[in-house]
Residue, then its C-alpha position, 0 to 999 in steps of 0.5 A: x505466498x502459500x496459495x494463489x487463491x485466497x478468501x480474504x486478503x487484507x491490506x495493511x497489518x496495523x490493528x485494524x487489519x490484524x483485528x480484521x485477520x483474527x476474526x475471519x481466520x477464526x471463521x476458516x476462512x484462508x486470509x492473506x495480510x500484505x503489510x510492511x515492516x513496521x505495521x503501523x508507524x504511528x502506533x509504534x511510536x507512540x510513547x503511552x496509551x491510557x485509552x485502550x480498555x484494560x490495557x493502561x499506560x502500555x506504549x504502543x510498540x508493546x501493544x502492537x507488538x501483543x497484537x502481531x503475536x496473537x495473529x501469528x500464533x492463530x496461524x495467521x500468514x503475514x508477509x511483509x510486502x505490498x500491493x502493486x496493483x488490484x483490478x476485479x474480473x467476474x466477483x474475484x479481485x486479483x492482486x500483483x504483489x511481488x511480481x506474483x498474481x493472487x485472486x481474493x474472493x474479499x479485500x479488507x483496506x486497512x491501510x492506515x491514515x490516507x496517502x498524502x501526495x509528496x511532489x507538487x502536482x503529482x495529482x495532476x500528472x497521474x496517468x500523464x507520465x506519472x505513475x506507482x508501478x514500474x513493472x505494471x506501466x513499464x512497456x509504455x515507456x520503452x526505449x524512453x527515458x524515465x526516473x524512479x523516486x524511491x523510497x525503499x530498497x522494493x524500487x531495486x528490482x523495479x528499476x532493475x526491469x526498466x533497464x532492460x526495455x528503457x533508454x535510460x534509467x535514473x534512480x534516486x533513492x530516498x532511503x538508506x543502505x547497499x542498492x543492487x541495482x542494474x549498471x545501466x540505472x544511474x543514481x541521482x542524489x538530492x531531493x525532488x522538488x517539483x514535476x516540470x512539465x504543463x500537460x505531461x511529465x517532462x522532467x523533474x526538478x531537485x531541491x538543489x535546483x539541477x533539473x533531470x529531463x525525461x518521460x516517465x516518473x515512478x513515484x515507488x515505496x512510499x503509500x499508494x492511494x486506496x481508489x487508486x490501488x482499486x479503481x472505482x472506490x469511493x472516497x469523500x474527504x480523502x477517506x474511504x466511504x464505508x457503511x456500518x457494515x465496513x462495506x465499501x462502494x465495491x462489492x467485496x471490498x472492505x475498509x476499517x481503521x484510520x482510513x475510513x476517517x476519524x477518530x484516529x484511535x486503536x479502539x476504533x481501528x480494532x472494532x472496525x477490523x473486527x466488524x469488517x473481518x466478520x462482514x468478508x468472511x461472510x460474503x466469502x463464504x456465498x461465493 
């Protein structure tokens, strides 16, 4: 990052947070974009969009594409990443990414369509030995053993730390490609299958049916749910509540695009990051 300390950071790099970034940085406001890869999958993958004004027939890696250009050349910082954990202290959000500390005076959520759990009960085992943050809840599993669910080379350093203060470490990537990872950290093949354990997380069982038994589980890479990224958020029907405004329940806090409900569609998600780039910028700049 080239600060520490930002005005507005927003989550996700899809058009409603781009939207979000060009607005505010027009405003000179310092706006930090925190998103992967691939911004915004489904856009990418869309074949032809007739329902963006002016814009007929494009498909919508051109689109995105266009999008992602025009907030770079308005000087916009991008970097490919994610957000591990946000708590708020005295009006300012501070923000882990990379193993970095950041403070935002705003966030704008532009994360996408909601996070869908992908392990049976894993909604019920948060926070009894369930966990999206290795590096975060690591100290509370020392000299224990626990498995890493990954599903990105991102987990690699993560397990890599584990190594250090774990028992054991298994790690079993969901991804493809070379790993670095620690000789201590086993690689597990297959697919998860369900958490074991009634209470709390006593191991997991594969799909193969071979069960690994231990205390902790990380579930890392995949998409963290909005409230618990940021405790305290409001959602209803698993999207984040907003106001005409893009304001979340949170002060500070803003929300646009596919994650604030339906209709899922570019135009929306656009407007919305707009509305919102303008609403942070604004409380950014009383504080």
């Amino acid at each position: 990052m080239k600060h520490d300390f930002y005005d507005i950071t927003i989550l996700g790099c899809g058009p409603a947070g781009l939207s979000a970034a060009i607005n505010a940085t027009i405003r000179n406001k310092k706006v930090l974009v925190i998103g992967a890869e691939i911004c915004s999958p489904p856009l990418h993958k869309a074949q032809k969009i007739n329902n963006y004004l002016g814009i007929p027939g494009v498909r919508g890696e051109e689109l995105l594409a266009c999008f992602m250009e025009h907030a770079l050349q308005m000087g916009t910082e991008i970097i490919n990443s994610k957000a591990e954990a946000i708590n708020e202290a005295e009006g300012v959000y501070s923000i882990l990414v990379k193993g970095e500390l950041l403070k935002s005076k705003a966030i704008v959520i532009a994360t996408g369509i909601p996070y869908k759990p992908t392990i049976p009960r894993e909604e019920d085992m948060l926070g009894r030995g369930l966990g999206y943050c290795a590096t975060c809840d690591g100290p509370i599993y020392r000299g224990k053993d626990v498995l890493l669910i990954a599903y990105s080379g991102e987990a690699e350093n993560e397990a890599n730390f584990m190594a250090e203060i774990c028992r054991k470490v298994y790690y079993l990537p969901l991804y493809q490609g070379t790993m670095e990872l620690d000789s201590r950290v086993e690689i597990i093949n297959g697919k998860p299958g369900e958490i074991i354990g009634s209470d709390f997380v006593q191991g997991l069982k594969l799909k193969n049916g071979s069960e690994i038994i231990v205390e902790g589980l990380f579930i890392l890479g995949g998409e963290t749910a909005p409230d618990r990224l940021i405790p305290g958020l409001e959602i209803v029907d698993k999207h984040i509540k907003v106001n005409r405004q893009q304001e979340t329940n949170l002060p500070g806090v803003f929300a646009a695009g596919d994650c604030t409900g339906p209709p899922y569609q570019v135009a929306k998600s656009v407007g919305e990051g707009q509305v919102a780039g303008l609403n942070a910028s604004k409380y950014a700049g009383r504080k």
